[in-house]
Legacy VTK file of the C-alpha trace (Angstrom):
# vtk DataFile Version 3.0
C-alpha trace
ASCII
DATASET POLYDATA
POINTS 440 float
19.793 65.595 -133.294
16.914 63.318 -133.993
18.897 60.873 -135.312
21.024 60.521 -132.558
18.362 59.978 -130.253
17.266 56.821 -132.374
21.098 55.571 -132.525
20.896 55.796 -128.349
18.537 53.443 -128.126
19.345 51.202 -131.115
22.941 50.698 -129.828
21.310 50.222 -125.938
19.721 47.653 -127.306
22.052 45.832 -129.424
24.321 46.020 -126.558
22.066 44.607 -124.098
21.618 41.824 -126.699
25.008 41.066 -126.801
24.857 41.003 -123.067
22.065 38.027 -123.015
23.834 36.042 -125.806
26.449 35.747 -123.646
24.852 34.618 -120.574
23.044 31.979 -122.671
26.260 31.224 -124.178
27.560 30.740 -120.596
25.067 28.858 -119.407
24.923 26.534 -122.276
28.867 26.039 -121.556
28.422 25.719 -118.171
25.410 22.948 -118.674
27.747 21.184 -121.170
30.585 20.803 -119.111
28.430 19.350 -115.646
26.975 16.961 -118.671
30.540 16.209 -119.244
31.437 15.806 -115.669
28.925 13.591 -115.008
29.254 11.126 -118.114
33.107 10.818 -117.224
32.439 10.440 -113.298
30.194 6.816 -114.628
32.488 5.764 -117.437
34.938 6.169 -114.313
33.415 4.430 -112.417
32.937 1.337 -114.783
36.351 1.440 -115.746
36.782 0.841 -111.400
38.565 4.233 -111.512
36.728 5.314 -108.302
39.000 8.204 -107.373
38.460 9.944 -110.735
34.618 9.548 -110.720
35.221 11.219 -107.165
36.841 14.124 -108.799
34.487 14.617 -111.469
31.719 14.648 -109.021
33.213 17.409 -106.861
33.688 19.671 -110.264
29.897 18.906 -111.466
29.033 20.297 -107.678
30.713 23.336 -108.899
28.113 23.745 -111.472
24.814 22.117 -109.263
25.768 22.198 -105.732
22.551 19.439 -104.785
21.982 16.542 -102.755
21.516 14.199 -105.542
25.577 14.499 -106.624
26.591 13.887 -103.360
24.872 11.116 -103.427
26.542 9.368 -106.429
30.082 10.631 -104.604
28.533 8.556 -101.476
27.997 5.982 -104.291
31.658 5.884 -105.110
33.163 6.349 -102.426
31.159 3.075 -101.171
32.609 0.958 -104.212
35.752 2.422 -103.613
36.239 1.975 -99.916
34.720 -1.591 -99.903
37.778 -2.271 -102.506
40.340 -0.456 -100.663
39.447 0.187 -96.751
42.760 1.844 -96.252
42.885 4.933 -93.459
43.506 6.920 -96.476
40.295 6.466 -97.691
38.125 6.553 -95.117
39.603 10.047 -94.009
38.779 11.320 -97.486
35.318 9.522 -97.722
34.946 11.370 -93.925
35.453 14.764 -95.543
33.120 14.697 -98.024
30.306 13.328 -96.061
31.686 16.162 -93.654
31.154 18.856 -96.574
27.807 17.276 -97.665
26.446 17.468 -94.032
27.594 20.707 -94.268
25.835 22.010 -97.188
22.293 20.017 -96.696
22.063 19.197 -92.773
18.849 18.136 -92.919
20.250 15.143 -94.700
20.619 12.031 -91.861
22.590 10.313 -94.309
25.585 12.438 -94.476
25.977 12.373 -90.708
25.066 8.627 -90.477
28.459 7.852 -92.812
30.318 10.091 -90.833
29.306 8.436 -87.624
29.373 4.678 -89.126
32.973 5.562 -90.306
34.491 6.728 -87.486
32.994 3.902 -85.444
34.453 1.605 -88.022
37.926 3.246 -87.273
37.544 2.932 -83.683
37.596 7.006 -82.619
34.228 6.664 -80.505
35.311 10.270 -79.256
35.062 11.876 -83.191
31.671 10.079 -83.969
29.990 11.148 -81.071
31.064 14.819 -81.654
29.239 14.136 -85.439
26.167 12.590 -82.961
25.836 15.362 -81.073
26.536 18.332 -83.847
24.024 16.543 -86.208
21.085 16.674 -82.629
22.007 20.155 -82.073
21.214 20.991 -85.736
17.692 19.221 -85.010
18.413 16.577 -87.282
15.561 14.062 -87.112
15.553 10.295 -87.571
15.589 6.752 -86.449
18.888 6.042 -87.284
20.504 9.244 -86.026
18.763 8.594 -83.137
19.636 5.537 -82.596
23.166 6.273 -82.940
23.301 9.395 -80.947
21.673 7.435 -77.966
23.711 4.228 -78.355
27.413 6.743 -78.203
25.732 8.637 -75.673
25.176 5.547 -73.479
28.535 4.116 -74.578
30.464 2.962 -71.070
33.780 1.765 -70.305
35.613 0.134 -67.069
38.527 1.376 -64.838
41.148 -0.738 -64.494
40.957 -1.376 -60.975
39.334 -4.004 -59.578
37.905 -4.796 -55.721
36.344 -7.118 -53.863
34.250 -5.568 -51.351
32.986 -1.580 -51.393
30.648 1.053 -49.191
29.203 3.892 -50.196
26.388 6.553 -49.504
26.788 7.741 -52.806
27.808 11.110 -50.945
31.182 11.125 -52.993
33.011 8.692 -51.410
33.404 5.264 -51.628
34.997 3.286 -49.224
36.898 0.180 -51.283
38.429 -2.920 -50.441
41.265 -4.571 -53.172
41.354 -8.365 -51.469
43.810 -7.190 -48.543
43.458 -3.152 -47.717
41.242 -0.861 -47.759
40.792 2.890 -48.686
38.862 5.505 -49.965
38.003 7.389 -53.226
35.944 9.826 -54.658
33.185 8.627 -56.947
35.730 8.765 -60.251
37.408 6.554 -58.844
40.550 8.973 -57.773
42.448 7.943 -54.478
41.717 10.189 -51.691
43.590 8.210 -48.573
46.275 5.660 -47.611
45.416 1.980 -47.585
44.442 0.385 -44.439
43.315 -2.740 -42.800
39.671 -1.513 -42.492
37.675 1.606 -43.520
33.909 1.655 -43.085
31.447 3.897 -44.262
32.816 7.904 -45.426
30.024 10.346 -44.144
29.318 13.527 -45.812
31.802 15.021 -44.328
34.311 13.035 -45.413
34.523 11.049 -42.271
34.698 7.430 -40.928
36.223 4.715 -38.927
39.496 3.215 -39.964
41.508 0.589 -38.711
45.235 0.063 -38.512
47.937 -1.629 -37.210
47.577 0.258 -33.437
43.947 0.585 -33.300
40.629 2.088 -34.636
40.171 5.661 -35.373
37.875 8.628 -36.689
39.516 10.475 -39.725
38.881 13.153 -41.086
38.857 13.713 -44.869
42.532 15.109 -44.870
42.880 11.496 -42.228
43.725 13.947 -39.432
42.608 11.668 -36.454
39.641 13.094 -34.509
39.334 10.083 -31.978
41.039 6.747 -30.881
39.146 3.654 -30.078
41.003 0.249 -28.172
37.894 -1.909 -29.924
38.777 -4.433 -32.580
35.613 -3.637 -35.349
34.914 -5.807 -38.126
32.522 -3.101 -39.752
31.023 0.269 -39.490
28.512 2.378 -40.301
27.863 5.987 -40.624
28.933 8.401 -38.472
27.109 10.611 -36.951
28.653 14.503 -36.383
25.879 15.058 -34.726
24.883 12.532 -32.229
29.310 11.189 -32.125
28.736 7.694 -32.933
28.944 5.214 -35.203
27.016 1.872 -35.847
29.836 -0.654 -35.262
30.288 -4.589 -35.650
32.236 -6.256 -32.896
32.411 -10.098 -32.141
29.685 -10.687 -34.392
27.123 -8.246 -32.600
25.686 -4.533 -33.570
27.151 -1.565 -30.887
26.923 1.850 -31.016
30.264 3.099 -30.750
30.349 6.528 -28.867
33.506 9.212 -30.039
34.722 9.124 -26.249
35.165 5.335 -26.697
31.774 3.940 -24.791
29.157 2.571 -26.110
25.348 3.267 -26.133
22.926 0.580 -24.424
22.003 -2.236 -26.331
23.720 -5.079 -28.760
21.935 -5.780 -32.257
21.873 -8.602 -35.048
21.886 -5.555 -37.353
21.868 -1.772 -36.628
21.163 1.424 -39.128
22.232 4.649 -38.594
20.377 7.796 -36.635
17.937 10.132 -38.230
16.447 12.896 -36.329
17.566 10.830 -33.187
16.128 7.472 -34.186
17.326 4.320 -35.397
16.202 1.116 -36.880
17.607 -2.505 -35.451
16.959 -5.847 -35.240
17.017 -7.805 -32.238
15.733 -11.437 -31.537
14.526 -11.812 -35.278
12.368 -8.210 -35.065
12.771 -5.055 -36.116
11.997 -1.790 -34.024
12.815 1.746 -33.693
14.824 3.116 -30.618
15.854 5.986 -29.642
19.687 7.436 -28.317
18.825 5.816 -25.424
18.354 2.432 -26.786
14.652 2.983 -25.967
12.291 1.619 -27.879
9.717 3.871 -29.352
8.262 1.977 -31.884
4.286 1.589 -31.511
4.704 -2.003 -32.874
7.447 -5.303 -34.019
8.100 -5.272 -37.746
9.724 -8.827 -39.714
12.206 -6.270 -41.673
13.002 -2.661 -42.118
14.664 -1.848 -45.268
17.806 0.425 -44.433
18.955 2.688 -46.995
22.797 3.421 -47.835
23.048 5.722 -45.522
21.654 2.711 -43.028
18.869 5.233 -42.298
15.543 3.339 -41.823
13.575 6.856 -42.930
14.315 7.180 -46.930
13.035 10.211 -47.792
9.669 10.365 -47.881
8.922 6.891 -46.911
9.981 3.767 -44.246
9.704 0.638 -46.110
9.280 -2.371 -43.508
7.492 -5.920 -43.504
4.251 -6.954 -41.791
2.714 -10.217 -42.137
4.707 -11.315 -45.063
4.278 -8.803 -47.237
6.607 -5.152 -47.619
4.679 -2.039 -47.074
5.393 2.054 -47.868
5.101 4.046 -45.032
4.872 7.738 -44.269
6.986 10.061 -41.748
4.726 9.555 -39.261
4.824 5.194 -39.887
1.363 5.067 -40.791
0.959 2.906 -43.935
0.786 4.649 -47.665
-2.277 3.179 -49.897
-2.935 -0.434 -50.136
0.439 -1.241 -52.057
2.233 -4.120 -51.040
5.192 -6.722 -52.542
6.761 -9.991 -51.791
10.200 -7.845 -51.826
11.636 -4.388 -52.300
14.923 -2.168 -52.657
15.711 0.720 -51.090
14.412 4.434 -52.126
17.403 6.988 -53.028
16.135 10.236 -53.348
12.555 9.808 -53.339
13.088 7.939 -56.769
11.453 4.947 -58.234
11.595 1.852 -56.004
12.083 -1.751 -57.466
9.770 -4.279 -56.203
8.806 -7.764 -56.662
5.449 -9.430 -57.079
5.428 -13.700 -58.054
9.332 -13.670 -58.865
9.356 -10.572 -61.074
10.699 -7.428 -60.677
9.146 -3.601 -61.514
8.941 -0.027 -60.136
6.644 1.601 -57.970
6.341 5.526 -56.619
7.014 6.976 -53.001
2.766 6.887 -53.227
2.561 3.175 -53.572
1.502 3.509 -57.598
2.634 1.321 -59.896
4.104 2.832 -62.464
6.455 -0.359 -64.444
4.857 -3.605 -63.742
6.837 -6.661 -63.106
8.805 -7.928 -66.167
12.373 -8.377 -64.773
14.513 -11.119 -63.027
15.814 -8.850 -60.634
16.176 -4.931 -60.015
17.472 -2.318 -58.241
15.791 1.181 -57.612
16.922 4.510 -59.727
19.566 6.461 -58.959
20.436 9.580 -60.829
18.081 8.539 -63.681
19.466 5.242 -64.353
18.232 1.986 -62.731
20.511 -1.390 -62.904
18.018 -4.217 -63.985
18.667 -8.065 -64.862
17.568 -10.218 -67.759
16.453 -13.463 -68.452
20.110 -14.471 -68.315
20.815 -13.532 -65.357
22.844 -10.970 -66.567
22.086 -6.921 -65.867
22.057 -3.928 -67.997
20.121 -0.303 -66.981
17.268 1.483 -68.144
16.732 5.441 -68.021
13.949 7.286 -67.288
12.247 6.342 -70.220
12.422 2.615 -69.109
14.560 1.663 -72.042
17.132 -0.521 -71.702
20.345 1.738 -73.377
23.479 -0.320 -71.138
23.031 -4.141 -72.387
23.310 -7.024 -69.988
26.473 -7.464 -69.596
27.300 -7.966 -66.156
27.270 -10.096 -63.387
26.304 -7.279 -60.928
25.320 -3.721 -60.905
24.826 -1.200 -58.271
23.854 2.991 -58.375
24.524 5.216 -60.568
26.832 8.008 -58.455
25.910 12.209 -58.987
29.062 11.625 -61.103
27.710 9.313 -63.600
29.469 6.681 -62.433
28.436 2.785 -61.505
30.061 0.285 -59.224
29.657 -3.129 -61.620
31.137 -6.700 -61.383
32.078 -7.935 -64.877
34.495 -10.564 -63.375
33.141 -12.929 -60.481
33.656 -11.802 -56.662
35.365 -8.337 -58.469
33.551 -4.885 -58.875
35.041 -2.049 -61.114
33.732 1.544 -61.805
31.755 1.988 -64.808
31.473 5.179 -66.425
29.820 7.206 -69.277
32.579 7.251 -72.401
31.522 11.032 -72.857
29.973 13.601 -70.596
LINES 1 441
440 0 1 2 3 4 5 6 7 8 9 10 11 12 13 14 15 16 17 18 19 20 21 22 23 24 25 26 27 28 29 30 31 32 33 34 35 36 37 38 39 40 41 42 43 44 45 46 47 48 49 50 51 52 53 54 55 56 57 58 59 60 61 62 63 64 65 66 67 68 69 70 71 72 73 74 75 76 77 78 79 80 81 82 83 84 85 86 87 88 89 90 91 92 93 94 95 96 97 98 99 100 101 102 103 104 105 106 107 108 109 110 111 112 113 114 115 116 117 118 119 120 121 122 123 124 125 126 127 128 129 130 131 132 133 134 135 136 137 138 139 140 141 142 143 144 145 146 147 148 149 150 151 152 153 154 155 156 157 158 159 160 161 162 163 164 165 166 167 168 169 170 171 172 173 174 175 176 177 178 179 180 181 182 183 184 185 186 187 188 189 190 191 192 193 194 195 196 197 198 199 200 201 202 203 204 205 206 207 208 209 210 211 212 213 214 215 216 217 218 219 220 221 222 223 224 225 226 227 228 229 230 231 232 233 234 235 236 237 238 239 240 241 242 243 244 245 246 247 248 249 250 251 252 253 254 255 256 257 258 259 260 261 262 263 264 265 266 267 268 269 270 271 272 273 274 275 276 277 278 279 280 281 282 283 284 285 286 287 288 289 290 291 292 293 294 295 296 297 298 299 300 301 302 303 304 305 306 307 308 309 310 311 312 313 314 315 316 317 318 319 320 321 322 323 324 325 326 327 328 329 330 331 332 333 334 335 336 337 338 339 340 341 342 343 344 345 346 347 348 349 350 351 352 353 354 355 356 357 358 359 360 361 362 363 364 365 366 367 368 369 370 371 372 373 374 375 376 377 378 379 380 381 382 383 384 385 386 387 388 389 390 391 392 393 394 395 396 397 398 399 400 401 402 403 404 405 406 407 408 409 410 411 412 413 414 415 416 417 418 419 420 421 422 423 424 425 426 427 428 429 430 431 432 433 434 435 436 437 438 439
């Protein structure tokens, strides 16, 4: 009996022994053969045989899955591609990088050949999607970065091309192709028929059209609402409330009335109501009048900025001239701070407003502060987070919110950004296009 209890034991031990030698034994095999892997994969790759060195590289990761071996299969796959940039290739070299990002995605690398690749191959769409996986796995660095913002920026133009346009950037934008006009929605999609004229779309989806019997209000499904025996070369917004319309006719400013009259008074230029007032210009000055056509400003201004809407209130602020130089101004027209400018855009939204100071262009607040100083040619004020600015060249690009410039200047023109992301620009001369964002 005691002697089996020593055997017990004895044999445990042997046994476990046996079980270590082995393991070692396995290891040591295992160790040999990545060795072995690894030597071949760089004779391979002296020999030029770039494929096999590949292969040998993905069975050493089956012993040492680490960063450092996909590295060398980056390695290859560079001499390799660079000798053969076939499709076949690069869809291959794609995969692996694809894997490697996979296993270590804190590695920019891998998702920077992924990205560089498919740019390479022209599929914007597929290195974006690497862009934006490789952000949302809070991948940090310059590059990635770089190349997330430069995708996510990335624009491209519709086809069609205008000559003249209107919009509130309320959805609607009335456009004119050289001989007719019509409407569409901010992408760009055809809402109505083509006409002679159509002026500005209100938020309702209403306007003033012309055709070949006369001018009338439509509706957004064009149902006619009103019929007008005036010839207008332009129009403004409409007005639900107040039923009329700022209207051009033989060169002068009317307000056109929905049962066909006219309010008093005839204008060099007239803006649209807001809260029952209106700013025009008559006899060189600018002054506020009411439904009425009474005056009821307190005094003559040189110029009142109108906003898209033709409203001469932009939010929080007027904008006018006085003695030469463009002021801000509250609700109640009583000057904000001591800011002034040589010249100014319009506010949209209660956003940043471009000015000019000594031929240069920058961006001041609805409280008169500075906030970028002059440094451009020209400017226009954000919209939507985006601002359209020019360059030395005369060309213009945009900035975002950060005040970098992520669109290059590239075109002739630029207007506002739309709710849609989307950009009236004029890359050919006397023609606009929409721009828009590649991918949302």
């Amino acid at each position: 009996m005691k002697k089996m209890k020593i055997l017990v034991p004895a044999a445990m031990v042997v046994g476990l022994g046996l079980s270590w030698m082995v393991c070692i034994n396995g290891d040591v095999k295992e160790h040999v053969e990545y060795k072995v892997d690894l030597s071949d994969a760089q004779e391979s790759l002296d020999k030029g045989l770039y494929e096999q060195a590949i292969e040998r590289y993905k069975e050493a990761l089956t012993y040492d899955c680490s960063v450092e071996i996909y590295r060398q299969m980056e390695d290859a796959y560079e001499l390799f591609y660079e000798e053969e940039p076939s499709a076949y290739v690069r869809n291959n070299y794609i995969d692996d990088m694809e894997q490697a990002a996979g296993m270590f995605p804190e590695e920019e690398e891998f998702w920077i050949r992924q990205m560089d690749l498919y740019k390479e191959a022209m599929d914007y769409s597929a290195a974006y999607r690497v862009a934006k996986r490789a952000v949302n796995n809070k991948v940090k660095g310059e590059k990635i970065e770089k190349g997330y913002e430069e995708l996510l920026y990335m624009v491209r133009l519709q086809y069609s091309l205008y000559s003249q346009f209107k919009t509130c950037l309320n959805g609607y934008i009335s456009v004119c192709d050289g001989e007719q006009w019509k409407v569409l929605d901010e992408g760009g999609k055809e809402l109505t028929e083509s006409y002679p004229f159509v002026g500005l779309i209100n938020d309702e989806g209403r306007g003033l059209y012309v055709n070949e019997i006369d001018t009338r209000l439509l509706d957004k499904k064009e149902v006619t609402r009103a019929r007008f025996e005036v010839d207008i070369e332009d129009a403004g917004y409409y007005s639900d409330s107040l039923k009329c319309a700022p209207v051009k006719v033989k060169g002068k400013w009317k307000y056109l009335k929905q049962d066909g009259t006219f309010l008093k008074g005839e204008y060099e230029q007239a803006g649209s109501f807001y809260d029952g007032i209106a700013a025009v210009e008559e006899g060189g000055k600018w002054k506020l009048i009411d439904v009425a056509g009474k005056d009821v400003s307190k005094r003559k201004y040189e110029d009142i900025k109108l906003d898209l809407y033709g409203s001469y209130q932009q939010g929080d602020v007027m904008i006018a001239k006085e003695n030469g130089k463009y002021h801000l101004y509250d609700g109640e027209r009583k000057q904000i701070g001591s800011f002034t400018c040589d010249d100014i855009d319009i506010c949209i939204d209660n956003g940043l407003i471009a000015f000019s100071r000594n031929g240069l262009w920058g961006y001041v607040n609805v409280n008169g502060e500075i906030v970028v100083e002059p440094q451009y040619q020209k400017a226009r004020s954000f919209s939507h987070g985006m601002a359209a600015v020019c360059g030395k060249d005369g060309k213009w690009g945009f900035i975002n919110e950060e005040y970098k410039l992520v669109i290059g200047y590239e075109y002739l023109d630029a207007y506002y950004f739309t709710d849609a992301e989307t950009c009236m620009v004029s890359a050919i001369e006397n023609t606009y296009q929409i721009m828009e964002y590649m991918f949302d």
